[in-house]
FIDOKOL-532920 format. One record per residue (C-alpha): residue number from 1; x, y, z. Coordinates in nm, 2 decimals, always signed. Each point is the difference from the previous one (the first is absolute). Layout:
N
(pt NUM (X Y Z))
...
This chain:
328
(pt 1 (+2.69 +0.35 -0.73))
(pt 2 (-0.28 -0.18 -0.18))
(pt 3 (-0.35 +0.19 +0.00))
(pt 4 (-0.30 -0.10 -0.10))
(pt 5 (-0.27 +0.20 -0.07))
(pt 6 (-0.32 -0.18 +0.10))
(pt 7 (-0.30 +0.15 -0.20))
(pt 8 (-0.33 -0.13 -0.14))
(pt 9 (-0.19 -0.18 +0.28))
(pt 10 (-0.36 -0.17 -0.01))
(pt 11 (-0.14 +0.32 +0.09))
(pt 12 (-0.26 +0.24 -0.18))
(pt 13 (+0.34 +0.24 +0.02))
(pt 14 (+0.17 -0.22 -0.25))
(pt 15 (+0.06 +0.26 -0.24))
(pt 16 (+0.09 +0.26 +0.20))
(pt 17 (+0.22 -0.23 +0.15))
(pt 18 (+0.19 -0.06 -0.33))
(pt 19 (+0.04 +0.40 -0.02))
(pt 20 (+0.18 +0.01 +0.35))
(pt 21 (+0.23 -0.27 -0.12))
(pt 22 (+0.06 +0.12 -0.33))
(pt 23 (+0.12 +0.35 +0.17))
(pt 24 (+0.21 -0.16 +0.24))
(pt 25 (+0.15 -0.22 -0.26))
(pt 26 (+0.14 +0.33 -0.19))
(pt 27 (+0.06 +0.18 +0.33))
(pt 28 (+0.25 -0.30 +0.15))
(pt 29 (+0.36 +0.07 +0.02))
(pt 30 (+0.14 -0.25 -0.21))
(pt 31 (+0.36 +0.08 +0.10))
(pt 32 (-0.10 -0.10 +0.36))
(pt 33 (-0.29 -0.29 -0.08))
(pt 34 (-0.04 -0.29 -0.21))
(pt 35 (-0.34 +0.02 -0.10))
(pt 36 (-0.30 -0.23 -0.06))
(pt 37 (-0.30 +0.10 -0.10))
(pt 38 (-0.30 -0.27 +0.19))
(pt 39 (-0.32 -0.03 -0.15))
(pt 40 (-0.24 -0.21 +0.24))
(pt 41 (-0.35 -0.07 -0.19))
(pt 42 (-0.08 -0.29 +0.25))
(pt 43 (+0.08 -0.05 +0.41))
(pt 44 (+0.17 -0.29 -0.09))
(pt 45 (+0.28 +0.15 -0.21))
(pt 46 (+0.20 +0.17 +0.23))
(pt 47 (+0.18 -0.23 +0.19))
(pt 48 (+0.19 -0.15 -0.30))
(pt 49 (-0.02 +0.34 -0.16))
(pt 50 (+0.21 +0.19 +0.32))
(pt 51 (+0.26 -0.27 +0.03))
(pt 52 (+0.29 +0.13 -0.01))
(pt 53 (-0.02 +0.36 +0.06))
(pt 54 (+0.18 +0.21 +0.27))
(pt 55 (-0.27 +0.24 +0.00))
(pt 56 (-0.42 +0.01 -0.08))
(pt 57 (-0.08 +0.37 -0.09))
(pt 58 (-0.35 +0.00 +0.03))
(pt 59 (-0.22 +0.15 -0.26))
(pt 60 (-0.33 -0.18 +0.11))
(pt 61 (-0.34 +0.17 +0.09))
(pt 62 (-0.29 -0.17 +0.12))
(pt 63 (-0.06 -0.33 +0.11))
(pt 64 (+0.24 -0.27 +0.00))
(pt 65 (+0.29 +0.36 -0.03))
(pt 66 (-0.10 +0.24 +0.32))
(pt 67 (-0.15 -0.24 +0.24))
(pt 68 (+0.26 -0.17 +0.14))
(pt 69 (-0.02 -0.31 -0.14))
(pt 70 (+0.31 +0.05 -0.29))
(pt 71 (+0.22 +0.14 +0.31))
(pt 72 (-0.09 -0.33 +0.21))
(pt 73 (+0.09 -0.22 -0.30))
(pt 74 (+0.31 +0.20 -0.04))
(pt 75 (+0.09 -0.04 +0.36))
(pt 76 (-0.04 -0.36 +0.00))
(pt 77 (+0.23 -0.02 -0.31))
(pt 78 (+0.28 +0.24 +0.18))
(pt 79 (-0.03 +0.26 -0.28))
(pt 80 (+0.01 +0.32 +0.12))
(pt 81 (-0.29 +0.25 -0.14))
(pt 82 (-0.05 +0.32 -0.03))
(pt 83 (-0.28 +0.21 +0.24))
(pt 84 (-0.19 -0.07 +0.27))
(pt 85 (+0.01 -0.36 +0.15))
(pt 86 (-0.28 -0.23 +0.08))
(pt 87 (-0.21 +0.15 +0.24))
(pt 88 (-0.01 +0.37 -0.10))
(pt 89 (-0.07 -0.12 -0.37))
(pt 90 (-0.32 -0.25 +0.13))
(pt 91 (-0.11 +0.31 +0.22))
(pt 92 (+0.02 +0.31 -0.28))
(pt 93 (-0.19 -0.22 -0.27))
(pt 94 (-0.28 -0.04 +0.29))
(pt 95 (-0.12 +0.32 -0.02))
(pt 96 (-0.28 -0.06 +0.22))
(pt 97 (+0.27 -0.14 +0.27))
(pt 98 (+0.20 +0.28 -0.07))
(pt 99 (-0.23 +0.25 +0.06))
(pt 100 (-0.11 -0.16 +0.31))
(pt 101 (+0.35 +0.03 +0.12))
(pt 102 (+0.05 +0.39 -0.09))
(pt 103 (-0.30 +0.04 +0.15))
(pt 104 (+0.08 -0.16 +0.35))
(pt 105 (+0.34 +0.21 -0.03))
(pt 106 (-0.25 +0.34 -0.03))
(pt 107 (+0.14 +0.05 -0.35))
(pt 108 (-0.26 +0.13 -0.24))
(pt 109 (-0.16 -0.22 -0.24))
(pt 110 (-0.37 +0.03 -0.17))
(pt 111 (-0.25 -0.22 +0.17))
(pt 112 (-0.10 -0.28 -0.20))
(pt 113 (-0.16 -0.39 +0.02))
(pt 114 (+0.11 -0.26 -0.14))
(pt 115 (-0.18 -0.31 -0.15))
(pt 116 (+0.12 -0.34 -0.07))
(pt 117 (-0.30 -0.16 -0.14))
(pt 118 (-0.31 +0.16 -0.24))
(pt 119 (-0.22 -0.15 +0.27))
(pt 120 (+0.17 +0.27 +0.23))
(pt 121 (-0.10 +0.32 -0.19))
(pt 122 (-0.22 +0.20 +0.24))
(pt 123 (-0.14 +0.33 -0.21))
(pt 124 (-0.09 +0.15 +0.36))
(pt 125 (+0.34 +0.02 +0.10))
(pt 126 (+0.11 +0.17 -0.30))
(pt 127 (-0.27 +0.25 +0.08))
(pt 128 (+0.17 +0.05 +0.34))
(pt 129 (+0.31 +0.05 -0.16))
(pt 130 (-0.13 +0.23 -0.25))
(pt 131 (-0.02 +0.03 -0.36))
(pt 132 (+0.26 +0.07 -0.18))
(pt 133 (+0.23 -0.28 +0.04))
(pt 134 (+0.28 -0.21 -0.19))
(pt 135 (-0.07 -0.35 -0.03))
(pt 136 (+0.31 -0.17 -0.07))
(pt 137 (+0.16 -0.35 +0.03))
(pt 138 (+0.13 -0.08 +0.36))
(pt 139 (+0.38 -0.13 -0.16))
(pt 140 (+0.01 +0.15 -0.30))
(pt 141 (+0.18 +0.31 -0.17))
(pt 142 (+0.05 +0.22 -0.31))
(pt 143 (-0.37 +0.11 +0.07))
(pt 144 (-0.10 -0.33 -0.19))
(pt 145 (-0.32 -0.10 +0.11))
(pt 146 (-0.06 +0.33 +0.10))
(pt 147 (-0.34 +0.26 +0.04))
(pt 148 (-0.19 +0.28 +0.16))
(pt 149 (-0.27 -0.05 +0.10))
(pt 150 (-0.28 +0.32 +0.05))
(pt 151 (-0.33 -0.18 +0.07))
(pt 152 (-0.10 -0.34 +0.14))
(pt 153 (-0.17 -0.12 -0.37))
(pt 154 (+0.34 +0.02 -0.11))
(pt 155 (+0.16 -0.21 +0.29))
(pt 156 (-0.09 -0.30 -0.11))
(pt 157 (+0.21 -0.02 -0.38))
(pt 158 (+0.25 +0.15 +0.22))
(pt 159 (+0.05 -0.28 +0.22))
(pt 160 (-0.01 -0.26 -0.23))
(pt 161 (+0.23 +0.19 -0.22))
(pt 162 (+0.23 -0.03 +0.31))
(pt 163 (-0.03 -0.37 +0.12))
(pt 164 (+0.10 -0.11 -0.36))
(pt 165 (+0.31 +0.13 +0.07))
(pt 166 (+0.08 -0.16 +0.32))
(pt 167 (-0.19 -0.22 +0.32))
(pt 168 (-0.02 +0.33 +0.20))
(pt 169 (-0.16 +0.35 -0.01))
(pt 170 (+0.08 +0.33 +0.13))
(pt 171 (-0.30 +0.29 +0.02))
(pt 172 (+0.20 +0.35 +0.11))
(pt 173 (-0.12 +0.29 +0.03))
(pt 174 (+0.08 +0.26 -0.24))
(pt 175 (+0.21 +0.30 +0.10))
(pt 176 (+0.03 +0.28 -0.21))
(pt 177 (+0.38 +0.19 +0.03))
(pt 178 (+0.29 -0.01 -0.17))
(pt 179 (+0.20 -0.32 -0.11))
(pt 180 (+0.32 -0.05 +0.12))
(pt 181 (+0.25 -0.27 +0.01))
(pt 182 (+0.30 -0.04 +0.24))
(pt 183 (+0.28 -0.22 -0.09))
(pt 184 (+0.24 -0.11 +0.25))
(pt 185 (+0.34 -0.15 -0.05))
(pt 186 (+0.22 -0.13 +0.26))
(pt 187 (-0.26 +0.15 +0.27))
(pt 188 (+0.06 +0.34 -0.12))
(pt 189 (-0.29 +0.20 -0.18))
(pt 190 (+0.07 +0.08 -0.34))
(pt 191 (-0.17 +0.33 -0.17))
(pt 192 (-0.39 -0.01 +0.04))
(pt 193 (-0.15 -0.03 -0.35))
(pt 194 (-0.40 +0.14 -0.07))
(pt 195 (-0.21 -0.15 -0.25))
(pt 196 (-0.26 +0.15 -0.20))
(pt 197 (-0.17 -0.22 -0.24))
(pt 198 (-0.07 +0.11 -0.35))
(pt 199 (-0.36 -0.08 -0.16))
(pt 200 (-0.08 -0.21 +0.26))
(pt 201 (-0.16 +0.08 +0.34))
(pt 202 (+0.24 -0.21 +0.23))
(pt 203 (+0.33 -0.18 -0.03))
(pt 204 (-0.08 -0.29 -0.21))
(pt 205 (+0.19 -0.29 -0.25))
(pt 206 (+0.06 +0.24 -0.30))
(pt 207 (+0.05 +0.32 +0.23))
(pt 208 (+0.29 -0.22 +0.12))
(pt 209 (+0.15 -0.16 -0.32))
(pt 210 (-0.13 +0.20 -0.31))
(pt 211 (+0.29 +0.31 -0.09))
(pt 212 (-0.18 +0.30 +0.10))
(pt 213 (-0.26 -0.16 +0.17))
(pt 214 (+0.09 +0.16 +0.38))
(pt 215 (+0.20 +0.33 +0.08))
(pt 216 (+0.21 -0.16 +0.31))
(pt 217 (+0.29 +0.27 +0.10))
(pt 218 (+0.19 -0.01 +0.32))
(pt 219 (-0.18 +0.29 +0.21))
(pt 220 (+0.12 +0.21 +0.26))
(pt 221 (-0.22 -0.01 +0.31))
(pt 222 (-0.04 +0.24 +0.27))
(pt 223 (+0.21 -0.10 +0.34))
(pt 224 (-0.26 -0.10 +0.20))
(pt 225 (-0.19 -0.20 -0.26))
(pt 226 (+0.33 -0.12 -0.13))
(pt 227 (+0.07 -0.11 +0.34))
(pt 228 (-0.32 -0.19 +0.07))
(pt 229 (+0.06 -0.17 -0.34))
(pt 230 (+0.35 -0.13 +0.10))
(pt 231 (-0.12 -0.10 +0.33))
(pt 232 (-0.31 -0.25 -0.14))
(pt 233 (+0.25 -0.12 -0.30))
(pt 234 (+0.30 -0.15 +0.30))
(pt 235 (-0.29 -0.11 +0.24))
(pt 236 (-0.18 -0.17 -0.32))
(pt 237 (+0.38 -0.15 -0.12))
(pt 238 (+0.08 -0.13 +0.37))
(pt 239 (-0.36 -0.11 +0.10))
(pt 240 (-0.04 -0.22 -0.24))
(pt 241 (+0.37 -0.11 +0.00))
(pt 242 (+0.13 +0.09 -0.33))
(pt 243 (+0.41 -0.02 -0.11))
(pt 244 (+0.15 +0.17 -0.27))
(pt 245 (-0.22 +0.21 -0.21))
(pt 246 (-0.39 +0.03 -0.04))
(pt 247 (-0.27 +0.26 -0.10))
(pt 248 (-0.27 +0.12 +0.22))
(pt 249 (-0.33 +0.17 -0.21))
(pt 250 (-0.14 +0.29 +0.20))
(pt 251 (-0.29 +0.21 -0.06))
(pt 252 (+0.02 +0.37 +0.18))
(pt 253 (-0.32 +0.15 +0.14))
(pt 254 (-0.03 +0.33 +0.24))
(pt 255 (+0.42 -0.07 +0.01))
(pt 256 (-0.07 -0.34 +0.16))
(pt 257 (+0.18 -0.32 -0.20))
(pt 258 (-0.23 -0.23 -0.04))
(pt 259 (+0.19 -0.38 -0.06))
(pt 260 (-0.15 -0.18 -0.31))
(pt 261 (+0.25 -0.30 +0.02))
(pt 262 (+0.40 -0.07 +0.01))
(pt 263 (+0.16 -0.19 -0.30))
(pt 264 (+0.34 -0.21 +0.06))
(pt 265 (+0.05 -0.06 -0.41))
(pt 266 (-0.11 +0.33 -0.13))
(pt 267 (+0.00 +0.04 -0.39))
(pt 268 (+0.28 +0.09 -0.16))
(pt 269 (-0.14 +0.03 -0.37))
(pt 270 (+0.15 +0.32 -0.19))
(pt 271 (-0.32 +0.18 +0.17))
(pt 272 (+0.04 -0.11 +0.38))
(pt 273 (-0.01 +0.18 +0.29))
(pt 274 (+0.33 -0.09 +0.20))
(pt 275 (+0.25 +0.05 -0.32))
(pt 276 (-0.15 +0.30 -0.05))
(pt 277 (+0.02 +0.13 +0.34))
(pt 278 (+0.35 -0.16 +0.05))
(pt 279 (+0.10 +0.16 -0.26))
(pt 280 (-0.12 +0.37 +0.17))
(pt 281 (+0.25 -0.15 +0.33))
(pt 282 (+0.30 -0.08 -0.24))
(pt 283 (+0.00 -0.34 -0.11))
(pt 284 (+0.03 -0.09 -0.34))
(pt 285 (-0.21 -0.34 -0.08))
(pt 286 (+0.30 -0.18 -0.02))
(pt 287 (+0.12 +0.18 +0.35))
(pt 288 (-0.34 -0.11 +0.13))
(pt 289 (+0.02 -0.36 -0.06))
(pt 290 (+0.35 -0.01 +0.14))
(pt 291 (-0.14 +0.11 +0.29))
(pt 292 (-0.30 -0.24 -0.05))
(pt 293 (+0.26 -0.25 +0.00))
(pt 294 (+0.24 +0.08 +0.24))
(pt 295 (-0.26 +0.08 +0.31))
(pt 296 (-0.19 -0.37 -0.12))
(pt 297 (+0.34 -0.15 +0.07))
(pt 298 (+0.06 +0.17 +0.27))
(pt 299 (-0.39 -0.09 +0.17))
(pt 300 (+0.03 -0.35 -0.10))
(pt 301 (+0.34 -0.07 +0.14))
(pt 302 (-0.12 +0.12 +0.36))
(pt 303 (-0.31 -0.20 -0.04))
(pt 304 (+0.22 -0.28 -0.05))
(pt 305 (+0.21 +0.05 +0.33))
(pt 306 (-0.32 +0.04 +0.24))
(pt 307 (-0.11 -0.33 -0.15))
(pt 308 (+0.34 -0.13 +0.04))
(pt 309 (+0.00 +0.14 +0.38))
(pt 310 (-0.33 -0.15 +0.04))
(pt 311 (+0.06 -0.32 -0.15))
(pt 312 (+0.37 -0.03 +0.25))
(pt 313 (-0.24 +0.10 +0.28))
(pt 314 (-0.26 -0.30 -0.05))
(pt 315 (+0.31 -0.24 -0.06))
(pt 316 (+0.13 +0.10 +0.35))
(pt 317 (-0.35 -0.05 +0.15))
(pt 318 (-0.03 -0.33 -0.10))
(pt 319 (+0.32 -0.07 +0.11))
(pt 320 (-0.09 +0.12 +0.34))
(pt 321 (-0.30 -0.18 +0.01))
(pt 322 (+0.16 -0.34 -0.08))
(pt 323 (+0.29 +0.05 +0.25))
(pt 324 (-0.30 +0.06 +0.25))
(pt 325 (-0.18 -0.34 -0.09))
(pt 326 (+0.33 -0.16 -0.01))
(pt 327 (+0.03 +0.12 +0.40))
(pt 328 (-0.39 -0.12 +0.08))
């Protein structure tokens, strides 16, 4: 089987992109894949770039990667992908939609607002929200774009900061607890993982990527909390309709999870999350791609028969209907 591994984008990920890519590209089976490494710098490159291929291994964040718009191109071209499909992918990278959906499903999430234009930013409802809070791009990731924010004269920068990194912004209030992430493969919760950022007073870009620069260890959680935590993670995974594997960013207060967002193509750089947790549940990296793979295969093919059985049941309507005009 042919695999490509997409990676790069047009996103402000780009680089951390290239590190997923670069780790599944040395992670791959090559007794069981023929592999291609895919490196997209423009939208326009990947349909004559994915020709060809039995398989796209996503290794995209960001824009034009996690928002759908890759797996609708990939659709269209018959190429099976791996992760979420369409919609969930759109929906996740929305994090204001996404939130608004937990929310309506009574899963814990921080409240927040969300502005789509400068001419939008209302200090007074900030005030109401209360100081501190995390300003942060509405579709973005890797904590790029990224600040807290403790008084209103420093809103402003904050904001700014924010829109130049994409057309929408998100205002949340800050919860203090402890960071944790929740992988889940094949619907199945892997081992929770707790972060504790190093030098830095929350979670951000070189907490995440730098060596050293986070202390993430799988944790073992009390029953009940443990319990809760599983509970949000699946009602996060099927509410916002996601297939395969994804990541869902928690923060717990009082024993309460509180939902910061769900990822469908979670990093897997040699610091990630998922491998790392994965790794606590058995799988080797290689193991976990296979899986990857295999349940991608296995989500797409089914996809393909509904829209097969949909496509036989609109043929036989209009059938119907014709034999009925042909009777008038």
């Amino acid at each position: 089987m042919k695999v490509g591994v997409i990676m790069g984008g047009v996103s402000s990920e780009y680089e951390v992109s290239l590190n997923t890519g670069r780790e599944m590209l040395k992670h791959l089976d090559r007794s069981k894949y023929e592999v291609v490494p895919v490196v997209i710098t423009e939208r326009e490159q990947l349909i004559g770039q994915v020709k060809g291929l039995d398989f796209a291994l996503l290794a995209l964040h960001g824009t034009y990667g996690e928002d759908g718009t890759v797996q609708g191109t990939l659709e269209t071209l018959g190429i099976p992908y791996s992760g979420s499909g369409v919609l969930s992918s759109s929906l996740c990278m929305d994090k204001h939609l996404s939130k608004t959906i937990l929310r309506s499903k009574g899963i814990p999430t921080p409240d927040w607002l969300c502005w789509d234009r400068t001419e939008d930013v209302v200090p007074e409802a900030v005030e109401r929200l209360g100081y501190p809070v995390m300003v942060k791009p509405n579709s973005g990731g890797s904590s790029i774009g990224m600040t807290k924010v403790n008084s209103s004269q420093e809103l402003r920068s904050a904001v700014e900061k924010a829109f130049a990194a994409d057309q929408s912004v998100l205002v949340e209030s800050y919860t203090e607890g402890q960071e944790i992430t929740c992988p889940i493969l094949g619907g199945t919760l892997l081992p929770v993982i707790g972060i504790h950022a190093r030098g830095a007073e929350w979670f951000d870009y070189s907490s995440k990527y730098e060596q050293g620069g986070a202390d993430e260890r799988v944790i073992q959680l009390p029953a009940e909390i443990l319990e809760r935590v599983q509970t949000a993670a699946l009602a996060c995974y099927r509410a916002l309709k996601c297939s395969v594997y994804a990541r869902v960013d928690m923060l717990l207060k009082n024993g309460i999870p509180y939902v910061l967002e769900v990822n469908t193509l979670p990093g897997m750089t040699e610091t990630s999350l998922l491998p790392k947790s994965a790794l606590a549940a058995g799988f080797t990296f290689s193991s976990l791609l296979d899986e990857i793979i295999a349940g991608s295969l296995k989500e797409r093919r089914a996809n393909q028969a509904v829209q097969v059985t949909q496509e036989v049941m609109v043929t036989k309507m209009e059938e119907e209907r014709q034999e009925v005009a042909g009777h008038a």
